[in-house]
Residue, then its C-alpha position, 0 to 999 in steps of 0.5 A: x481465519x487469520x491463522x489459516x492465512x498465516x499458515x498460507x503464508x509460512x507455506x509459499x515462504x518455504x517454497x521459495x526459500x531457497x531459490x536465488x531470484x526473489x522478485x520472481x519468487x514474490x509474484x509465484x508465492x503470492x499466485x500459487x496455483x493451488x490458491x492465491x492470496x485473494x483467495x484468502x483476502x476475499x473475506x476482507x472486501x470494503x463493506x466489510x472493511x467499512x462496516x468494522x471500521x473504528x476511528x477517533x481523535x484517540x486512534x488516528x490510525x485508520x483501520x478496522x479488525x479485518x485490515x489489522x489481519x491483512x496487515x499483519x499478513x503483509x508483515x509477515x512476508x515484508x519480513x523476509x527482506x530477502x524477498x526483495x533484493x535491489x537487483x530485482x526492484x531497483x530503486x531508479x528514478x526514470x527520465x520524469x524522475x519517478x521511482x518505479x512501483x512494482x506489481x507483485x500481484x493482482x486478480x484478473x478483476x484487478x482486485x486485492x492488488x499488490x505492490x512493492x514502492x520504491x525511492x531513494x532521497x526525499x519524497x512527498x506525496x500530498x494528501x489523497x484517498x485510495x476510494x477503495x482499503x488500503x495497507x502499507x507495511x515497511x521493508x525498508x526505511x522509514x515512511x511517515x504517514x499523515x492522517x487527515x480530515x476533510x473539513x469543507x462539505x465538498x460543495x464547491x467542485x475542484x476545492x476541499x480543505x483538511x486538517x491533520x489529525x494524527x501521524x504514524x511512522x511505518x518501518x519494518x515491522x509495523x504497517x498502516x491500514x487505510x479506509x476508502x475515504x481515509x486521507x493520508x500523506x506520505x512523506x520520507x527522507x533518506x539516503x539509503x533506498x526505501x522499500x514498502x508494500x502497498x496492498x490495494x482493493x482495487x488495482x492503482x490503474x482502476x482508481x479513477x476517482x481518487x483524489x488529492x488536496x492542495x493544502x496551500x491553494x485549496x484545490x482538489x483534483x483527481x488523483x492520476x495513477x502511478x505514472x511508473x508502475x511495473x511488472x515484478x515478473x518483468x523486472 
């Protein structure tokens, strides 16, 4: 299967090779009439994911087989760099200071949703899970990523405590997949804006029980969505 989705894949990027407004031309590729990439992705749903899914304190990586291919997919189109010029997902902090994260493609059940997040500058994102697989794949700039275990048994509502247990550095070329119970921080410092894909189960707006931990007081809290999500097609 992963060679039929690679080959899915080669074929939307040669549509739109050529063509000038590429933040348009990402959302056609990725919703082309004939078959969309959650056609595709339909095999890779989270019982899958989970049940393939191999961690230790030897691979601090999360990810089973099924996440490595979508993975390598999302490396495949975050490659073409010319996909994603910065006139078409401008890098601009609105008025609260939030950088925009644009919405490539989502199922009409909001499944299999996929975005481009952008930033310039220093950016820390604490400790959350998705409650659904997610996979991160660098366009441009460096992201670290740092992984976690809850080691509290989750007995006292709004308190949780983790430990980190390994750390990756997503750039282009390289990805990151996430299982639904999976935590990871994000963290990047840079001058020059900073692309990423983020490819989700579940759209961001339909992840209401997703949370975050507060290292310092101990406190975990439901996770709000991106409060800056956009429409690529909008742009």
């Amino acid at each position: 299967m992963t060679m039929v989705v690679r080959t899915e894949v080669d074929q939307r990027v040669d549509v739109a090779a050529n063509r000038s407004k590429v933040g348009a031309n990402c959302v056609e590729i990725l919703n082309a009439p004939e078959r969309s990439l959650g056609d595709e992705f339909a095999q890779f749903h989270d019982p899958v994911v989970e049940e393939e899914h191999v961690s230790n304190s030897q691979d601090p990586i999360p990810g089973g087989r099924s996440g490595h291919e979508i993975k390598a997919v999302l490396m495949e189109l975050a490659g073409r760099k010319e996909f994603f010029p910065d006139e078409d997902f401008p890098p601009a902090a609105n008025e609260k200071g939030y950088f925009p994260v644009y919405r490539l493609s989502e199922d009409e059940d909001h499944r299999f949703a996929l975005y481009i997040s952008t930033s310039i500058g220093e950016k820390d994102v604490p400790p959350h899970n998705h409650t659904t697989w997610a996979v991160i794949t660098g366009v441009q700039g460096e992201e670290e990523n740092r992984f976690y275990e809850r080691v509290d048994d989750g007995a006292t509502p709004g308190k949780g405590r983790v430990d980190q247990i390994g750390r990756a550095v997503v750039a282009p070329g390289t990805g990151v997949t996430l299982l639904p119970n999976d935590i990871h921080s994000i963290h990047i410092d840079g001058e020059a804006p900073a692309l990423f894909l983020h490819m989700y189960g579940l759209g961001l707006e339909q992840l209401t029980a997703r949370v975050f931990f507060d290292r310092k007081t101990g406190d975990c809290k439901v996770f709000a969505s991106h409060p800056d999500i956009r429409d690529a097609a909008r742009a």
